[in-house]
C-alpha angles and dihedrals in degrees: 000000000000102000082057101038081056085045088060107049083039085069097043085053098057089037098240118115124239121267104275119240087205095077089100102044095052090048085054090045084053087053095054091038087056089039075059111052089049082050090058094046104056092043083055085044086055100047088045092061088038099063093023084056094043108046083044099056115015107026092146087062101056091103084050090049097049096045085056093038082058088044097054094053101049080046115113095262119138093229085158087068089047100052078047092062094041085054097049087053095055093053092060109264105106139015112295089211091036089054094053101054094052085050090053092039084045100047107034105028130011117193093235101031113198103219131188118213080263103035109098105244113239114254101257092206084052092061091048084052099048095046074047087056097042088052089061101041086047086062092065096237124199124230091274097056084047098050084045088045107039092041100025121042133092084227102067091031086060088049085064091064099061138056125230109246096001095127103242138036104263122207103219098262117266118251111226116244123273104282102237109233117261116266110232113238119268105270095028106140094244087162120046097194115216098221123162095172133112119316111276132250106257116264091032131104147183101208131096121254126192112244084204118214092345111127120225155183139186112263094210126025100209141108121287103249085178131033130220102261153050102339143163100260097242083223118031093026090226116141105236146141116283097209093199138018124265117221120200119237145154117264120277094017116152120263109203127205104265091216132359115277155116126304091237097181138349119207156157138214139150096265103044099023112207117354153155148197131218120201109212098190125259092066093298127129133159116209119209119204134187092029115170091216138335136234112195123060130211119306100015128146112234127188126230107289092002114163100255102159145353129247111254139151100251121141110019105334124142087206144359113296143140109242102206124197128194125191143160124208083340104303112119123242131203105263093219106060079070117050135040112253119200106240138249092240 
C-alpha cells in the first residue's frame, strides 16, 4: 500500500498520470459498441425487406399484416426475457448472431406454442424458417451471401406466403381464371355494313351476323377472284348480284366441309355444275358450287374440315374455283367475314 501510494505521487510529481486500469474494459466496451452496430443493421436489413417485400408483393395486405403485427405483440410472450438475453449477448457473454435468432425463434414463433381458444397459433413451417435464419446469420455471412440469400433463396421466398401470428399457415388465395368473353348469340348483328348500293335481293345482307359458338375453317385456301355483291357476270355481262364469294384453286384441290355438319343435298345443273350443301345446325348451312367431283352423298355425317369434294370448273365457270355460299335461316351472309384468302401482294 505504501510502495504504490509513493508510485502515485511519484507520478503527480513528474505530471504525468498514472497508467489507467480501465484499457481493458473500454476495449471490451469497442467490441459491444461494434456487436452493436452489426446488431442494428441487420435489424434495418430486416425492416428494409420487410417493407420492400411488403409493399412488392402484397400491397393489398398491408392492413392484414399490421392487425397481426398488433396481435402478436399484446400476445403472452416474455419479450422482457428476450431483450435480457440480447443484451447479455452485446456485452460480451454470448453470440450477437446466436442471440438473434433465439429472440426471433422466442418471440414469433415457439416450438411448442401455448394457445388459448383466442390467441392466434404460431406457423409451424415459419419457426423452422426462422431457426433456418439464425443458422445463417450465425455463419457470419458478407454482403454478397446476404444479397443470394435475402433475394434468392426458396427460403425466404416460402416465408412470403405466410403471416406471423395468423393462426394457420395461408396459401395466397387462388384467382379465379379469366373469365372467356361471351360469345354473341348466332344471328346477333356484330358488322353493321355502311352500304349505300343498290338495293339488295331479298333475303341477302351485307352485314355481318355471329355464327355463335359454331367452329369453323376455311374450305379452300386461295385468292378471291369475286367478291360477295353487285358484279359484271364474267360470262353473260349482266350486273347482277354474286350471292357468294368465289375462291381461286388448282384443279382437283380438296374442299374441305367449313363446319361440321350434316350433307343436306347434292346436286348438278348447268350454272353451278356439280355441287353440294352442307347444314351445320342453328339455321346455318354453307353451299359449295363447280365442284369437279364430289365425295359425300346425301345424309352423311361429315367432321369439321373433312375433305367433301374437290375444286373443279363445272357449270359456268371460266376456271376452276370453289363458289362458296353462307347463310343463316335462310338469309345470305357475306362468305369472307368468315374464312382466311390468300392476298393479292
Amino acid at each position: 500500500m505504501y510502495n504504490q501510494t509513493a508510485q502515485n505521487q511519484t507520478y503527480r510529481r513528474d505530471g504525468r498520470s498514472a497508467p489507467s486500469r480501465s484499457g481493458g474494459r473500454r476495449s471490451e466496451r469497442g467490441r459491444g459498441q461494434e456487436r452493436t452496430r452489426l446488431l442494428q443493421l441487420l435489424v434495418c436489413l430486416a425492416l428494409f425487406l420487410a417493407v420492400f417485400v411488403g409493399k412488392g408483393v402484397f400491397p393489398h395486405r398491408l392492413e392484414e399484416v399490421r392487425e397481426s403485427l398488433l396481435t402478436l405483440l399484446t400476445a403472452n410472450t416474455d419479450f422482457r426475457g428476450a431483450f435480457s438475453r440480447i443484451g447479455a449477448s452485446l456485452s460480451g457473454e454470448d453470440d450477437v448472431l446466436g442471440a438473434l435468432g433465439e429472440f426471433c425463434v422466442e418471440v414469433f414463433g415457439p416450438s411448442q406454442p401455448e394457445a388459448g381458444p383466442d390467441e392466434p397459433v404460431p406457423v409451424p413451417e415459419l419457426t423452422s424458417l426462422l431457426k433456418a435464419e439464425r443458422t445463417f446469420l450465425s455463419g457470419e455471412p458478407d454482403g454478397q451471401d446476404l444479397s443470394d440469400h435475402y433475394f434468392d433463396s426458396t427460403a425466404s421466398q416460402t416465408a412470403l406466403r405466410y403471416r406471423v401470428g395468423s393462426g394457420a399457415g395461408e396459401e395466397p388465395e387462388p384467382q379465379p381464371p379469366a373469365e372467356e368473353p361471351a360469345v354473341a348469340a348466332a344471328g346477333t348483328v356484330l358488322v353493321k355494313a355502311d352500304y349505300s348500293g343498290p338495293p339488295l335481293p331479298e333475303r341477302y345482307t351485307m352485314d355481318q351476323l355471329s355464327l355463335g359458338t359454331l367452329e369453323t375453317v376455311t374450305p379452300v385456301l386461295g385468292r378471291l377472284n369475286s367478291t360477295y355483291g353487285y358484279r359484271d357476270h364474267p360470262i353473260n355481262g349482266e350486273y347482277q348480284f354474286h350471292g357468294g364469294v368465289d375462291i381461286g384453286g388448282q384443279t382437283g384441290d380438296p374442299i374441305h366441309a367449313f363446319a361440321a355438319g350434316t350433307v343436306e343435298y347434292v346436286g348438278e345443273n348447268d350454272s353451278y355444275g356439280l355441287y353440294l350443301q352442307l347444314d351445320h345446325g342453328g339455321g346455318i348451312k354453307s353451299f359449295y358450287a363447280h365442284c369437279r367431283s364430289v365425295c359425300v352423298k346425301k345424309g352423311q355425317t361429315v367432321a369439321l374440315g373433312e375433305k367433301i369434294g374437290e375444286v373443279g370448273s363445272s357449270g359456268s365457270a371460266t376456271g376452276p374455283h370453289l363458289h362458296l355460299e353462307l347463310k343463316y335461316n335462310g338469309l345470305h351472309l357475306d362468305p369472307a367475314y368468315y374464312i382466311d384468302c390468300l392476298s393479292d401482294q
